[in-house]
N, C-alpha and C positions, 0 to 999 in steps of 0.2 A: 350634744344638742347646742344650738347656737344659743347664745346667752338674754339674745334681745326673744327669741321664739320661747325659750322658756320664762321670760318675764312674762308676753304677753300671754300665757297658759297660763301664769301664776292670778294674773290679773280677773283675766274670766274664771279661775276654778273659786280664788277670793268673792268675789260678785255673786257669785251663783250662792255659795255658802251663806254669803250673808243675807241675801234677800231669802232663806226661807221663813216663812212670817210665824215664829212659834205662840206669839199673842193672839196673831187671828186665829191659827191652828186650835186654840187652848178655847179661844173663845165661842167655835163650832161646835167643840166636843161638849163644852161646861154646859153652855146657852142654848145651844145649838140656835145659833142667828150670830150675825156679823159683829165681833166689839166695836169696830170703829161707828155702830148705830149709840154705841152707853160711852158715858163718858167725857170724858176728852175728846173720843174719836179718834184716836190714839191706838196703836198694837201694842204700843211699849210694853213692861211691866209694873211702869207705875199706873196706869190707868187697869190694867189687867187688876192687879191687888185692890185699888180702889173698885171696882167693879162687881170681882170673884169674890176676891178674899186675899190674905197677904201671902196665904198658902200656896194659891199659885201665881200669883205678882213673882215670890220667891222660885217656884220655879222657869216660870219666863225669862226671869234674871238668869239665870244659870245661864239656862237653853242659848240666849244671846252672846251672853259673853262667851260661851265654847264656842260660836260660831266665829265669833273673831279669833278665837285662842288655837283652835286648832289649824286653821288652814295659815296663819303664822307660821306658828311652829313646824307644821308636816312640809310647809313651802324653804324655809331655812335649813330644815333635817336634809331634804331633797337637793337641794342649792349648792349643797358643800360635798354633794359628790357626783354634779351635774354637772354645774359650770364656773369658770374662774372665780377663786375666792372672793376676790375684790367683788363681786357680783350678789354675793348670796347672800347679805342686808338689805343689800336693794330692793332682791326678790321680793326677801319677805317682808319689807316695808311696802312695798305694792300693792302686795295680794293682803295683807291688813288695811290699807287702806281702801283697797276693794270693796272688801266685805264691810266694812264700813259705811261706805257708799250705796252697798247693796241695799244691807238694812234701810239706809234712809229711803232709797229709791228702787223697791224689790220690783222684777222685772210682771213678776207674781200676780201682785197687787197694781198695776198700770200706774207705777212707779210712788204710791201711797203709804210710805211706812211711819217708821218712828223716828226719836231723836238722834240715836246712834251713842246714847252712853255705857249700854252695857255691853253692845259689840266693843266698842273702843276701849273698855278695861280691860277686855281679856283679851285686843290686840298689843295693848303697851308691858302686860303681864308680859310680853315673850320681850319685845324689844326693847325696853326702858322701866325695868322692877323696879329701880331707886326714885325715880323723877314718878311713878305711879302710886310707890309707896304715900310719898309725900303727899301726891294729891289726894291721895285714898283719906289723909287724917285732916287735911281742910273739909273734904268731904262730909267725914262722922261729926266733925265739928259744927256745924254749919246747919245741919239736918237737926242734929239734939238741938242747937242754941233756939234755929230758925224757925223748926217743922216744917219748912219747904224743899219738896223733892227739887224741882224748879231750880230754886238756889242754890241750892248745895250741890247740883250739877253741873252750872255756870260756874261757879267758885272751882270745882276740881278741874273745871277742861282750864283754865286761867291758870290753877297751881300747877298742872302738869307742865301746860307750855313752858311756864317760867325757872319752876325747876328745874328741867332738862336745860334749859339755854345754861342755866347759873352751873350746875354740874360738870357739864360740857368745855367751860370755860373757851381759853383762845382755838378748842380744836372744835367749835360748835361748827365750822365753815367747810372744816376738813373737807376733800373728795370723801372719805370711808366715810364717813357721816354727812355728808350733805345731804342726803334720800330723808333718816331722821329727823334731822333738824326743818325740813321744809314739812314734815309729817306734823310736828310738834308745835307749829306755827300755825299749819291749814285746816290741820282735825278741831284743834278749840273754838275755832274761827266759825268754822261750819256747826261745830254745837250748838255754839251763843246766837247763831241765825236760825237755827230750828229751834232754838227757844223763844221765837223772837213775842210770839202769843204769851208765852208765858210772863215776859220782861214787863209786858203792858200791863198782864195782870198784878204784876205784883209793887208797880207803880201805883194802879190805880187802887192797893189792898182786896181786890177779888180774888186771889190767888189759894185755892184752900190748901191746907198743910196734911203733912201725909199720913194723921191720924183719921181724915174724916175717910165714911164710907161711902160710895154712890152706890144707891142699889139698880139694880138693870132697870131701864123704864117699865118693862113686863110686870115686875113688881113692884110699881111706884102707886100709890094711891092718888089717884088723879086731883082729889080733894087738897091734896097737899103738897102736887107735886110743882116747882118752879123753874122760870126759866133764866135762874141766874148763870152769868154767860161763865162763870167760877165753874160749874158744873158740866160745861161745854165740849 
């Protein structure tokens, strides 16, 4: 197969993968009505957890990150006995950043989704363990100090990019790594803009922390219920 025909396969099978929406999915079965009406308005699985419960926040996390994690890896596994080696990073930096892309903008939902942090863990899980590791512990770090999901998301997409650059050293430009290095530059980039509601909030201290609970408006006591935009 020619090498540019199987990128663009890798690209639509990446996209297709990532945009299926497992927090609205979660959200039919649990609620049965739309999550993006509680909450944030959000698919993620932080708003999912804040909503449901963390039990299945915890599992939407998964569900996300596999959808980045697998079509990676199956795209890479597939690359190295399709088409020229020099090629099959590329691949699978493509079709991760697809699915990526998908999540944020699933074809599904008229292009409505989430932030793309827990696809983009379990796309950098296949192409950059070390440089994920890392952001992985500014992460934990940042969530216990902070209690902001928010934060401690924008801090891991900033520790990835930078750690892989610093790891990378003088071969960060390489041809065999060029595809990566413009991944590890563009995907943080695009995180911290679909945070960008978040950023405001937590300037202005309306940002709640990822202990509180929103319960669905369905079960909101009208007597009490508010419209702080924290809650939105």
């Amino acid at each position: 197969m020619p090498p540019f025909i199987f990128l663009l396969l890798a690209c639509v099978a990446g996209f297709l993968a990532g945009g299926i929406p497992f927090g609205y999915l979660t959200g039919r079965l649990v609620l049965r009505d739309d999550i993006r009406n509680h909450g944030s308005g959000n698919i993620g699985a932080t708003n999912v957890g804040r909503v449901l419960g963390w039990n299945w926040g915890g599992l939407v996390l998964l569900l996300d990150a596999l959808k980045g994690l697998l079509p990676t890896l199956g795209t890479l596994q597939l690359a190295r006995s399709t088409v020229p080696a020099e090629w099959a990073e590329h691949c699978a930096v493509a079709a991760g950043l697809s699915a990526i892309v998908g999540h944020m903008y699933p074809i599904y939902l008229r292009l409505r989704g989430g932030k793309g942090v827990a696809t983009a863990l379990g796309v950098v899980v296949v192409l950059a363990p070390q440089a994920m590791l890392l952001a992985l512990g500014f992460f934990v770090v940042t969530l216990v100090v902070g209690r902001w999901m928010a934060l401690a998301s924008i801090v891991a997409a900033l520790a990835f990019g930078i750690s892989y650059l610093i790891l990378q050293g003088g071969d960060v430009w390489n041809a065999a790594t060029l595809s990566l290095t413009c991944f590890a530059i563009c995907v943080p980039t695009l995180i911290i803009w679909r945070h960008r509601a978040n950023i405001g909030r937590l300037l202005a201290g309306t940002e709640p922390v990822i202990s509180k609970r929103i319960r669905p408006d369905s079960e909101q006591d009208p007597a009490t219920s508010t419209d702080d935009p924290a809650d939105q």
